[in-house]
C-alpha positions in Angstrom: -50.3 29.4 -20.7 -50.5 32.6 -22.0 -52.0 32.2 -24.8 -54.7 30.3 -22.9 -55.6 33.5 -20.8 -55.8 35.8 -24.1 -58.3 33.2 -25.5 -60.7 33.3 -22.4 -60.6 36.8 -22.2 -61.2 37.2 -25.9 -64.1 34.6 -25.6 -65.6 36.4 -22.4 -65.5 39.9 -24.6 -67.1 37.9 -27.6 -69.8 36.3 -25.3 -70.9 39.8 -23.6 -70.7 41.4 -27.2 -73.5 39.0 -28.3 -75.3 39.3 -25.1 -75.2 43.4 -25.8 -76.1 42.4 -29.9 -79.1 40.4 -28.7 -80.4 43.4 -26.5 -80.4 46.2 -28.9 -81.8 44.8 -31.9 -83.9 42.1 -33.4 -82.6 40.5 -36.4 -86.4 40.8 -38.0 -86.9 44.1 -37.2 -84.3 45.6 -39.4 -85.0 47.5 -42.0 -84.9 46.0 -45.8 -83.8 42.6 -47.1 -80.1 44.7 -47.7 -79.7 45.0 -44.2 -81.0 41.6 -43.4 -78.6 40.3 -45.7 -75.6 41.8 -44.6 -76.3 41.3 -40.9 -76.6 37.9 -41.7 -72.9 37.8 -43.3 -71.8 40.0 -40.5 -72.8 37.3 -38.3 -71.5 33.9 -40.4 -68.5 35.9 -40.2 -68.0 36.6 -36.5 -69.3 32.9 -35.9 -66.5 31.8 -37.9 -64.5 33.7 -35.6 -65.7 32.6 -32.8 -65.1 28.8 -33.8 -61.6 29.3 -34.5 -60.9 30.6 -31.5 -63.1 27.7 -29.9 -61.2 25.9 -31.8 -58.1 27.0 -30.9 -58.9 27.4 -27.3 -59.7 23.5 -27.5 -56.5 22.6 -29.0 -54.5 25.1 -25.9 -56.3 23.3 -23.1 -55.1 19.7 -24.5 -52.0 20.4 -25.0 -51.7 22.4 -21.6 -53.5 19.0 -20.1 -51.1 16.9 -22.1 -47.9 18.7 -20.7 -49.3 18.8 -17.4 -49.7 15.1 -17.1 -46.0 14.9 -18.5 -45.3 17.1 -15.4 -47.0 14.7 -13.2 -45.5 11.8 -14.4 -41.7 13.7 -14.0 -42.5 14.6 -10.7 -43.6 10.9 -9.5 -40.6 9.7 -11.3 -38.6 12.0 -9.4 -40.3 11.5 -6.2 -39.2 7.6 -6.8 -35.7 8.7 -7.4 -35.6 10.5 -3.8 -37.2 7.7 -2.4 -34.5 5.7 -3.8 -31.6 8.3 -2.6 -33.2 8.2 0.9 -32.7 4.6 0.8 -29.3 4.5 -0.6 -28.3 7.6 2.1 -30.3 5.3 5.3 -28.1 2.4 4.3 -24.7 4.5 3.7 -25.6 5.8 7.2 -26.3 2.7 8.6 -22.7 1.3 7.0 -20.8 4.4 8.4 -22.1 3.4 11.7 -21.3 -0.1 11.5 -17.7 0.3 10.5 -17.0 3.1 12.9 -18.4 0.6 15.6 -15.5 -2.2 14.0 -13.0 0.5 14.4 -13.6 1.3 17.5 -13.2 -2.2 18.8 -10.8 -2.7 16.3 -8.7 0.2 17.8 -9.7 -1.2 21.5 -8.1 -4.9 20.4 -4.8 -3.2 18.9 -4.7 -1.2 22.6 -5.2 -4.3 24.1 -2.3 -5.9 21.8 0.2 -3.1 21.8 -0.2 -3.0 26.2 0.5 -6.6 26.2 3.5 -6.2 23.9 4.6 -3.7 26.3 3.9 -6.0 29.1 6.1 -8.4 27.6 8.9 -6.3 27.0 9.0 -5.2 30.7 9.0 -8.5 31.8 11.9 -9.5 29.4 13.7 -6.7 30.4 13.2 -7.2 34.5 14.5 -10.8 33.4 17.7 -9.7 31.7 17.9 -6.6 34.7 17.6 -9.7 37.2 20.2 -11.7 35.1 22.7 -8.8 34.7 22.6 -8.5 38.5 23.0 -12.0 39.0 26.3 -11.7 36.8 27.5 -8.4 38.5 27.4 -10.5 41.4 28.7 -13.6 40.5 25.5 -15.9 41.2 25.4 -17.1 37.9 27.7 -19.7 38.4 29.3 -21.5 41.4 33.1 -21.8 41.7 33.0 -25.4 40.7 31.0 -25.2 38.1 33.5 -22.8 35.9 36.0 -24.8 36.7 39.7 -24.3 37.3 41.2 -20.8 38.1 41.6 -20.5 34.6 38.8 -20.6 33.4 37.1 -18.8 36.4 39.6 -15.6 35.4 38.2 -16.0 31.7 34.9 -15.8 32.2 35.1 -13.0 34.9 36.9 -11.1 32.1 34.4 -11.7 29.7 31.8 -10.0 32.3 33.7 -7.0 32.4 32.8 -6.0 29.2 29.1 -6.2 29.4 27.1 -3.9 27.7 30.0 -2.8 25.2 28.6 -1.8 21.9 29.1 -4.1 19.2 31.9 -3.1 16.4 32.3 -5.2 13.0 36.2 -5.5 13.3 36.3 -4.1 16.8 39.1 -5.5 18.9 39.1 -3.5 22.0 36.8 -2.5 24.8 35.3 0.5 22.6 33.6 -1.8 20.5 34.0 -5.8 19.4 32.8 -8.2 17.3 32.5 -12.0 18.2 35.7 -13.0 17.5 37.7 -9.7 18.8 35.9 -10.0 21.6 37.1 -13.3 22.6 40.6 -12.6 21.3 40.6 -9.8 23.7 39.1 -11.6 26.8 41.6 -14.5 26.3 44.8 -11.9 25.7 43.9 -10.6 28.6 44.7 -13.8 30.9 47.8 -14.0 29.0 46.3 -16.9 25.9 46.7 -15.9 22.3 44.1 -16.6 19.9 44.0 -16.1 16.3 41.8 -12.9 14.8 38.6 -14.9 13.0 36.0 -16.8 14.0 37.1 -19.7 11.6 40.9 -20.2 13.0 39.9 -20.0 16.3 37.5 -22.9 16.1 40.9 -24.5 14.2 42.8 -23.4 17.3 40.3 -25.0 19.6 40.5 -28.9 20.2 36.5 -29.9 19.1 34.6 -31.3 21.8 31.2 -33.1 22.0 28.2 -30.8 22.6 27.2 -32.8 25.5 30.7 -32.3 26.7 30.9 -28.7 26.8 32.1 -26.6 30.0 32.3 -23.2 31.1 35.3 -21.2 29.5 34.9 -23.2 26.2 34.1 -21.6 22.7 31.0 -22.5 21.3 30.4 -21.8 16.9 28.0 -21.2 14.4 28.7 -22.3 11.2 31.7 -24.7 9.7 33.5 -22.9 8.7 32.4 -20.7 11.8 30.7 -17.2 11.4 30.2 -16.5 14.9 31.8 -17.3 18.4 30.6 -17.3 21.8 32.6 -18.5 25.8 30.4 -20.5 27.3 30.4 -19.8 30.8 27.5 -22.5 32.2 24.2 -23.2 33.0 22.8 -23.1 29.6 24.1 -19.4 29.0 27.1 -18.5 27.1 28.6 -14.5 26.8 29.2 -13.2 23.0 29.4 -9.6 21.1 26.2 -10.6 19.4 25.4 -8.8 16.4 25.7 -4.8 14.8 23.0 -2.6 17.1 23.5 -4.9 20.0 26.0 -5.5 22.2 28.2 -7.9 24.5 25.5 -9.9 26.6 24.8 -13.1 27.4 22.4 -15.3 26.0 20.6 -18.4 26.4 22.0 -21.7 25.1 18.3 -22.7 24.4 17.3 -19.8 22.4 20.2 -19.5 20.0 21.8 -23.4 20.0 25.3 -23.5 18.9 26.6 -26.0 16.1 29.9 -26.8 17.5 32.5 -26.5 20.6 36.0 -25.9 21.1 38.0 -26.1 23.9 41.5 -23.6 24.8 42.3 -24.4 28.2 42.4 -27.9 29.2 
């Protein structure tokens, strides 16, 4: 560029010099052929000049027009690539908004979830606060439903120890496991039972499990890995398992597989 603006301004000068040439003399009024002749080389030689530089002033504006329309070109190609980023952006944006809109309800269902899990969980627990008292109070089972004295004073003993923490090999009332847990309860009305779960279902005379009563053992396994006492109405009392401890359960959500019976 310039280059460009030397060769204009060189061409301008040239252009006034011949103007300024042509007003102080007339090429047939100088004086002898020697002067004619080299005026006339003078000239041939500043016209040759004067084309080269046309010549390459010519040859600058081209290329300055070429590189220009290579400018052009760049820029529309660049103007279609921000188009194209625009585009890409508007979507992104549009995609952001979309899944913040699916994790907000997504956030509102698992609210929804996690407060009727909780629901839940009050409701079992009001049900096992309502069946404790029931127990605490006896109005679990009616007198002649548990049978003789006996059995009564075996399943009373078993209620005593509600809520103790569950021991594996615990065989006292600061911590059990099934089977010391029924050991225990039984020792304590004056009946000895063996220490495992497997010889005490050996100890117990097998009954039918449409036959079973309250103060009978009810199994898990043969041979048996867990005990329970059985104290009516679908609900038997047990040390359940570690992190839990002595409750009562119901028959219908944990079936047993077998029944024994210790006092006849």
């Amino acid at each position: 560029m310039e280059k460009l603006t030397q060769l204009e301004k060189e061409i301008q000068e040239r252009v006034l010099q011949l103007k300024d040439a042509e007003q102080e003399a007339n090429f047939f009024q100088l004086d002898g052929w020697f002067k004619t002749l080299t005026s006339v080389k003078e000239i041939e030689a500043v016209c040759k000049t004067d084309d080269a530089r046309a010549k390459e002033y010519t040859e600058q504006v081209e290329k300055i027009t070429q590189q220009q329309t290579k400018l052009e070109k760049k820029q529309q190609e660049h103007q279609a690539a921000q188009k194209l980023l625009e585009a890409i952006i508007d979507k992104q944006s549009s995609s952001k908004k979309q899944l913040e809109q699916e994790l907000k309800e997504n956030e509102v269902l698992l609210s929804r979830i996690q407060e009727e899990e909780r629901q839940q969980e009050l409701a079992i627990q009001n049900e096992q606060e309502t069946l404790w008292e029931q127990v605490v109070l006896g109005q679990i089972l009616n007198t002649e439903e548990e049978g003789s004295e006996k059995t009564q004073a075996i399943i009373l003993s078993a209620k005593q120890y509600l809520g103790v923490p569950y021991v594996w090999g615990g065989t006292t009332p600061n911590g059990f496991d099934c089977c010391g847990f029924i050991q225990w309860v039984f020792a304590q009305n004056g009946i000895g039972l063996p220490r495992t779960s497997q010889s005490q279902q050996i100890a117990a005379k097998e009954v039918p499990l449409a036959e079973v009563q309250p103060g009978d053992l009810v199994f898990w396994g043969r041979p048996a890995h867990h005990v329970g006492l059985y104290i009516g109405n679908d609900y038997f009392i047990h040390a359940s398992q570690p992190g839990d401890a002595v409750k009562i359960t119901r028959i219908s959500c944990y079936p047993f597989e077998s029944a024994g019976r210790i006092v006849q």
